[in-house]
C-alpha positions in Angstrom: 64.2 -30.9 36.7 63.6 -34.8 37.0 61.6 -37.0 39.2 57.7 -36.2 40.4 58.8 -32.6 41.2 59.5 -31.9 37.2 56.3 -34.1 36.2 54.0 -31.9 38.2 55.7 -28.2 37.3 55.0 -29.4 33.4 51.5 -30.4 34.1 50.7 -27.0 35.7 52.7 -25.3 33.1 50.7 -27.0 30.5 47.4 -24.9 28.5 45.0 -26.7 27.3 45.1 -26.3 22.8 42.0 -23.4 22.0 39.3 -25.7 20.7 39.6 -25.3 17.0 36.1 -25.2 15.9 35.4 -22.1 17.3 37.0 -19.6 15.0 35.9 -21.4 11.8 32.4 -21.9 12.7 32.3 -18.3 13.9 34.0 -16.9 10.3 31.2 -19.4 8.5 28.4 -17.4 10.5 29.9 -14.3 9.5 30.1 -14.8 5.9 26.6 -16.5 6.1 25.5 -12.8 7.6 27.5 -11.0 4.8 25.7 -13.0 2.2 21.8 -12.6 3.5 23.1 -9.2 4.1 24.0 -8.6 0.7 20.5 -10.7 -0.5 18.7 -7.8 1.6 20.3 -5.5 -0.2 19.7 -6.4 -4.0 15.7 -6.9 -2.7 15.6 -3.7 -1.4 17.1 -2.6 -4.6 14.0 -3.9 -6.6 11.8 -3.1 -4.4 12.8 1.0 -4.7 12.4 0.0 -8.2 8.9 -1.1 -7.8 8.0 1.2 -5.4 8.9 3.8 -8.3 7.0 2.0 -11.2 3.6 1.8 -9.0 3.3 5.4 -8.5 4.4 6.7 -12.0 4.0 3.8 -14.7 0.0 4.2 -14.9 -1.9 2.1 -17.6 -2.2 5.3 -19.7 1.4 5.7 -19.1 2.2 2.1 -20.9 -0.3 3.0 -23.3 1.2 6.3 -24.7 4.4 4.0 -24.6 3.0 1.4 -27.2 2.9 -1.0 -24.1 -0.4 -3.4 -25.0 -1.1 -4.0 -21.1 -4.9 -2.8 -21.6 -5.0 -2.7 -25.0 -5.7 -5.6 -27.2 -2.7 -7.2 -28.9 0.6 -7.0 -27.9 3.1 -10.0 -25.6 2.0 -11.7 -23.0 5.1 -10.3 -20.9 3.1 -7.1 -21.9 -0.3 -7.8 -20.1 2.0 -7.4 -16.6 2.7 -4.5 -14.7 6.7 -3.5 -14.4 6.3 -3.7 -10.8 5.1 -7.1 -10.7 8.3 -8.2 -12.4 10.3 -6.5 -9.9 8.5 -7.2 -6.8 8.5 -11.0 -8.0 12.8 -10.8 -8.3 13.0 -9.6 -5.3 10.4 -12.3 -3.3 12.6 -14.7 -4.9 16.1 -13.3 -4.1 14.9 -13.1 -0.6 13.7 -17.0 -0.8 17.8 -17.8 -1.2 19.3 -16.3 2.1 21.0 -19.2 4.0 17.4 -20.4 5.6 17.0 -22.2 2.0 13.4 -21.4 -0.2 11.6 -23.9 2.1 12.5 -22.3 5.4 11.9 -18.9 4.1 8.8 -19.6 3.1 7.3 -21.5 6.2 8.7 -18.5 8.3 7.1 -15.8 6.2 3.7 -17.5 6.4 4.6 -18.8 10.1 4.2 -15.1 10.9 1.7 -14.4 8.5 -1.1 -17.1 8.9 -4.3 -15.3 7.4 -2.7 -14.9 4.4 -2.6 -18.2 3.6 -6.4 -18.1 3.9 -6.1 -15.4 1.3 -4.0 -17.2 -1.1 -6.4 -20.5 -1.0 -9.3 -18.0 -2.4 -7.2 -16.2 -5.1 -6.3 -19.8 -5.9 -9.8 -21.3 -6.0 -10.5 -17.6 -8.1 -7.7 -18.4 -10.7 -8.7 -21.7 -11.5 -12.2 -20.8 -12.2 -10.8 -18.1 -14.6 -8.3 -20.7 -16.6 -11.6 -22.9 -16.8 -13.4 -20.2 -18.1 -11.2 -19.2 -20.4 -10.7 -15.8 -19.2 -7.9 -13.6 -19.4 -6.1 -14.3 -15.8 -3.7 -11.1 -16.1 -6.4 -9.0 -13.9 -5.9 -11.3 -11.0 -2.3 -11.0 -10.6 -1.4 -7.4 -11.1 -5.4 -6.5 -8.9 -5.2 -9.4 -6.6 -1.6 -11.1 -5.5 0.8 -7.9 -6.8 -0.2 -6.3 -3.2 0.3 -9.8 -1.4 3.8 -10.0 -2.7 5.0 -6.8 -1.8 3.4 -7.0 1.6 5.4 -10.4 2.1 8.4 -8.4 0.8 8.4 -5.3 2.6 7.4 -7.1 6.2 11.2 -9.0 5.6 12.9 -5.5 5.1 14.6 -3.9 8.7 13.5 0.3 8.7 16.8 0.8 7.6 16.1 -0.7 4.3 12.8 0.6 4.2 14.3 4.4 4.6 15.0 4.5 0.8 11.3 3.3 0.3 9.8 6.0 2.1 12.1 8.6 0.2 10.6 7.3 -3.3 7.1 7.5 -2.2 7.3 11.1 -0.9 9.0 12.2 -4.1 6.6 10.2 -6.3 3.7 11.4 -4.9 5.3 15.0 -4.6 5.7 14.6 -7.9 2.5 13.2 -9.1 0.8 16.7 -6.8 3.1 19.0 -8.5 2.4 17.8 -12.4 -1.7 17.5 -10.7 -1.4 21.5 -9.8 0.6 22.1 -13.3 -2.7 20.2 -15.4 -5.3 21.9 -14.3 -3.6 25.2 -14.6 -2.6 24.9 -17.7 -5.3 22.6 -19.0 -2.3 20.9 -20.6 -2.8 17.2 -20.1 1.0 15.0 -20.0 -0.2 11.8 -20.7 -3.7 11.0 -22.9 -6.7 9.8 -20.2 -7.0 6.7 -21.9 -9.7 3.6 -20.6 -8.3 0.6 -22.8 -8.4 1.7 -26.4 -10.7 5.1 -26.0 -8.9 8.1 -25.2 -11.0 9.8 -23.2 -11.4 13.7 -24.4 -13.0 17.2 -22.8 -11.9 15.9 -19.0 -10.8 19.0 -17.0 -9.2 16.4 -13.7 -5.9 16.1 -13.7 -4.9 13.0 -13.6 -0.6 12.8 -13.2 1.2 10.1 -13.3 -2.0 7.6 -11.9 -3.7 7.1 -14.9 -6.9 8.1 -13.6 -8.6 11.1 -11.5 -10.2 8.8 -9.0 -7.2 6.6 -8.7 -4.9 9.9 -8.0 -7.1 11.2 -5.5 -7.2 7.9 -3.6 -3.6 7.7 -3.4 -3.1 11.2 -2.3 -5.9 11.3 0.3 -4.1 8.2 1.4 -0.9 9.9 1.8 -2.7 13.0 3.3 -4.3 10.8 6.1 -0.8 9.1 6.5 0.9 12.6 7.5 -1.8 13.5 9.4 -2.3 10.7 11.8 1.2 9.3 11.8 3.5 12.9 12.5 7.1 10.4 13.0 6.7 10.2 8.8 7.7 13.9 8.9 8.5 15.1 12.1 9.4 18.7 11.5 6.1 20.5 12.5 7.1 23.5 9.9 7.4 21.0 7.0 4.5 18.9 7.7 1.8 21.5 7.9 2.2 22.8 4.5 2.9 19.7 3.1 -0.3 18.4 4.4 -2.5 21.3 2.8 -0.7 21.5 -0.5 -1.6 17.8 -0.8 -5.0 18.1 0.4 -5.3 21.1 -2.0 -4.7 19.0 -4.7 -7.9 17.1 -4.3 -9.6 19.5 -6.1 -7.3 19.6 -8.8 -7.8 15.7 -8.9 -11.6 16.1 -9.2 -11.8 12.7 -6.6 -15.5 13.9 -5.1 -15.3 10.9 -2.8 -11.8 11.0 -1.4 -11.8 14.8 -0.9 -15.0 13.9 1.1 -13.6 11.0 2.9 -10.4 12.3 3.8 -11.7 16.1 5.1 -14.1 14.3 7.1 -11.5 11.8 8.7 -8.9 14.7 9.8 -12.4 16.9 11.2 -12.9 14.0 13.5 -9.4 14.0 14.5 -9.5 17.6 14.9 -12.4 17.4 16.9 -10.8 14.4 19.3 -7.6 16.7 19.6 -9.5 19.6 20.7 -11.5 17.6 23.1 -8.5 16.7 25.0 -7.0 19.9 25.3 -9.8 20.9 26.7 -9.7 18.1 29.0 -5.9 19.0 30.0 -3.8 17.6 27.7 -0.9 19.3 27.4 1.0 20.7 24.3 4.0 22.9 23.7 3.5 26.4 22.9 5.5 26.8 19.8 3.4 24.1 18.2 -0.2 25.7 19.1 0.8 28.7 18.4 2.4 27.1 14.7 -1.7 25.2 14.3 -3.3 28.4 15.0 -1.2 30.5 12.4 -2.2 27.6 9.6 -5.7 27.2 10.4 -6.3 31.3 9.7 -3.9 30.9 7.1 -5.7 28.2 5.3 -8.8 29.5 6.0 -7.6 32.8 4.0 -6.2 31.1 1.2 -9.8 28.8 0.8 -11.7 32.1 0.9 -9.6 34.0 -1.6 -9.4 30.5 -3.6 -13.2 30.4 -3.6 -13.3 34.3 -4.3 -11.1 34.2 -7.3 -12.8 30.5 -8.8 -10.0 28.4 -9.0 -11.8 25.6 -7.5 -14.8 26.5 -9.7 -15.2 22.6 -11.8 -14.7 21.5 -8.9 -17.7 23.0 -6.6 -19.3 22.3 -9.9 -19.1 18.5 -9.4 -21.3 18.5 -6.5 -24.0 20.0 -8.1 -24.0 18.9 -11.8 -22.0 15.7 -11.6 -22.4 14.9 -15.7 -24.5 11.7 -15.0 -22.1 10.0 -12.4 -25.1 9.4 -10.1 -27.3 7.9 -13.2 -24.3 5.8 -14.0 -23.9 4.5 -10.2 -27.9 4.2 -10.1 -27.7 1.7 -13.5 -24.5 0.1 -11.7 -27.3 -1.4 -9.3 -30.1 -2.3 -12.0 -27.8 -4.3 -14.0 -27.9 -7.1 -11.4 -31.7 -7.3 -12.2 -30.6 -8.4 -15.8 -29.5 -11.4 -15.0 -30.9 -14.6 -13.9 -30.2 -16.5 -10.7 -27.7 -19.4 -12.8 -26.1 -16.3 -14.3 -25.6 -14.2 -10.6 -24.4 -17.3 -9.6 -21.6 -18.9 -11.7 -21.0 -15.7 -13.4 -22.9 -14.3 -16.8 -21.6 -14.7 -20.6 -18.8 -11.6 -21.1 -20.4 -10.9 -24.5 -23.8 -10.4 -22.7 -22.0 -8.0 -19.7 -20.3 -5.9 -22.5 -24.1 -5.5 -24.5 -25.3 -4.5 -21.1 -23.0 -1.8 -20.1 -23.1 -0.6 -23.2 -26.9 0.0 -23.3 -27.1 1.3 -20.2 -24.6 4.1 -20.5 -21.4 2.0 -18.4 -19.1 2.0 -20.9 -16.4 3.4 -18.4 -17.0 0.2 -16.6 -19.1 -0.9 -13.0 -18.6 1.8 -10.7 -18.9 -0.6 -7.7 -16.4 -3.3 -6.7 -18.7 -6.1 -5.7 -21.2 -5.9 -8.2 -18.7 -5.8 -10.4 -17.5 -9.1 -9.4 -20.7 -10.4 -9.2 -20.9 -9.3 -12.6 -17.7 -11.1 -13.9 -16.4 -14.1 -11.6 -20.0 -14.8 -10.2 -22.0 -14.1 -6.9 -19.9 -17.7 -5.2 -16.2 -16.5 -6.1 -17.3 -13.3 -5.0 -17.9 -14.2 -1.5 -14.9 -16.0 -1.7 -13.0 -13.1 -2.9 -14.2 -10.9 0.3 -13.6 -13.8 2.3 -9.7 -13.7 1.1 -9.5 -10.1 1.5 -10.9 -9.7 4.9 -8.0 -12.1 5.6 -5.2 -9.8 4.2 -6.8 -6.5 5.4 -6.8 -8.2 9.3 -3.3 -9.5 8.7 -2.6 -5.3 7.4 -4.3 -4.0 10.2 -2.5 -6.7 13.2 1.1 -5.7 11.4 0.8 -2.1 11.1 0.6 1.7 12.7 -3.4 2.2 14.5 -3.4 4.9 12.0 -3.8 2.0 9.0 -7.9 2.4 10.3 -8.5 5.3 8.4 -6.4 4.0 5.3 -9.1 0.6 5.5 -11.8 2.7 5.2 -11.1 4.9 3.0 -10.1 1.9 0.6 -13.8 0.8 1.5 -15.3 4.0 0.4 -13.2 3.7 -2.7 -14.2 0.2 -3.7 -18.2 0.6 -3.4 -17.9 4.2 -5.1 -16.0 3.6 -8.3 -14.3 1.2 -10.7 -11.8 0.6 -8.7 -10.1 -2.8 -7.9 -12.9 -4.3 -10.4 -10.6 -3.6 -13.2 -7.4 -4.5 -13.9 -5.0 -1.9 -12.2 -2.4 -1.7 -9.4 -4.3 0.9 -7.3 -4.3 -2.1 -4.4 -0.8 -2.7 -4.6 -0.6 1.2 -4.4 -2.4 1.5 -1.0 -0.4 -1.9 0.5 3.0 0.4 -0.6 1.7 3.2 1.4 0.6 1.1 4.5 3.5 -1.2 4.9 6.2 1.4 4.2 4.6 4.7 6.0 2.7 2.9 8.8 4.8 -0.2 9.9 4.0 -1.4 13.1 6.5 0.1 15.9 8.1 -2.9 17.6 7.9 -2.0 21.7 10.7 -2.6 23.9 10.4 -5.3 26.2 12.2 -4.7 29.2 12.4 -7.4 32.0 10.0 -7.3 34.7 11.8 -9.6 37.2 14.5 -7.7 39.4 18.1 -9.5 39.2 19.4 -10.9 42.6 22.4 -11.5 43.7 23.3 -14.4 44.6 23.1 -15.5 48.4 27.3 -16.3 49.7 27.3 -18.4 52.9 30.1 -17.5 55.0 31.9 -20.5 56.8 31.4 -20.5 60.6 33.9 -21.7 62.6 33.0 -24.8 65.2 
């Protein structure tokens, strides 16, 4: 067909060519996706890894293993933990994803302000120690370890957390079950060691840990977790009994303190529950019925425990403690030994060591701030509570309510024993258990505004 007719049927039979951009930019995004996807992946890899080193590759554990990480001599590659190594790898794989290292980094601590705060003070801390000439091993694995893995673990979706959570309830499992088989057997797996002394005639079991007191932190921990977070286990007949054979194990731990702590922490949850049945709360049947059953139950087994005197050393504790109240009375006079120039900048380590010696601390400073005070000074210690304030507030805005009871009982810990005062991963531990068991639940926002349709005006004829 010639002429203007033909002209105008090939114009409308004409389509406009598909813009060409679109697919290629669309199989760039994908393969972008694949790759961070894949990035995830290998860091969630490492973190499973470090997850598993935390809770069963103690210092005593390195130590039976000819690992110098306490001991004098050795590498320096040997003064770090294992899971520092792994948690490091994967903070930096997850620094290459497509945003670039910069990026990456500015969101994480976008989101994550306070911590910022916290990493100026370990910072100012660390450059005290390299001026001192101190070994500044302790304030990696003690003091930026948990940082790292918090960082870490906030990038993860709960899909790649699920893994996590798996390797913490075995590990601990684990850690309770070889607990029980100690003190049974009075068969210890690994040598109690404190640095180079092996400690001897201690009846706590200690697992995996390292240490009686660090076990029974972790495990009241994980009690606490079970108890005030039920979506970690849902299934009511499962998370009874694994609640009292883990609280059980306290004893078996010898963790005077925790087993305290923790029993005191689930009574005033017991005691808020039963106030608002009472005001009308309702509950299903099945489950009361399932609570009262375990509560005589338990309260059977305790009496027949108490009866037959399994728990025996343990009651024991509480009434002839072996000089742990002397040795947390001399923790407070050593201050008095020092001078105000001393308190402040921090005392000569040759002068601590004579000290704790003479007064019966050779186990070390069962308090965390005096022992600060004690080795980086009264100023850095200010600092240092300053930073970790910061991080415990940045915990507590990015995790479950239930991480309150986890805080304090990390409190307790610190101002009754050695705890973060030495050089051990027991922080890192508790961080583990807070961001992978009691992640904040993201709520669904739904739109509040109502969708309207839109208004047609019908022509009206003149």
């Amino acid at each position: 067909m010639n002429g203007p007719a033909g002209v105008a049927a090939a114009r409308v039979h004409r389509r406009p060519p598909a813009p060409p951009a679109r697919r290629p930019a669309s199989h760039a995004h994908a393969r972008v996706t694949n790759a961070d996807a894949f990035i995830e992946r290998i860091a969630t890899g490492l973190m499973l890894l470090a997850v598993m080193a935390t809770f069963t590759l103690s210092s005593s554990v390195l130590t039976n293993w000819r690992i110098h990480y306490l001991t004098a001599g050795g590498n320096f590659y040997e003064k770090l933990h294992p899971a520092t190594y792994f948690t490091v790898l994967a903070f930096s794989v997850l620094l290459i994803r497509s945003r670039g290292p910069v990026a990456e980094i500015n969101r994480m601590f976008s989101e994550s302000k306070l911590l910022l705060a916290y990493l100026l003070c370990w910072l100012f801390l660390l450059i005290q120690v390299i001026v001192l000439g101190r070994p500044f091993t302790i304030i990696i694995d003690t003091f930026l370890l948990p940082v790292l893995i918090a960082l870490v673990m906030w990038q993860l979706s709960p899909a790649q957390r699920r893994p996590l959570v798996w390797a913490i309830h075995l590990t601990i499992l684990l850690n309770v079950v070889l607990g029980y088989y100690e003190y049974f057997s009075g068969h210890r797996l690994i040598p109690l060691t404190l640095g180079d002394v092996e400690v001897m005639g201690e009846w706590r079991s200690a697992a995996l840990l390292g240490h009686p007191l660090t076990a029974s932190g972790i495990v009241g921990a994980y009690v606490l977790a079970l108890v005030l977070r039920p979506a970690i286990c849902p299934p009511l007949l499962v998370r009874l009994p694994l609640i009292a054979f883990c609280l059980a194990s306290l004893m078996t731990f010898g963790g005077r303190t925790s087993l305290v702590t923790v029993l005191a922490m689930i009574g005033l949850v017991g005691g808020f529950e039963a106030i608002r049945l009472m005001r009308g709360k309702r509950t299903q049947l099945p489950a009361a019925i399932l609570a009262i059953c375990v509560l005589f139950a338990t309260g059977a087994i305790i009496f027949a425990a108490l009866d037959l005197g399994i728990f025996d050393k343990m009651l024991l504790r509480f009434s002839s403690d072996k000089g742990s109240a002397l040795a947390r009375f001399a923790t407070f006079s050593l201050l008095s030994h020092f001078d105000w120039h001393e308190l402040i900048l921090g005392p000569n380590p040759v002068r601590v060591n004579a000290l704790q010696s003479q007064l019966g601390l050779n186990y070390g400073i069962e308090n965390f701030w005096i022992s600060a005070i004690v080795q980086f000074g009264l100023v850095h210690t200010v600092v240092l509570t300053i930073g970790l304030i910061c991080f415990f507030v940045e915990l507590l805005r990015r995790s479950n309510p239930a991480v309150w009871a986890i805080v304090l009982l990390i409190i307790v810990i610190a101002a009754s024993s050695v705890s973060f005062s030495s050089k051990n991963i027991q922080l890192a531990q508790f961080v583990i258990l807070i961001s992978v068991l009691l992640p904040r639940e993201r709520r669904r926002v739904e739109a509040s505004a109502q969708v309207r349709t839109p208004v047609t005006y019908r022509s009206v004829p003149a």
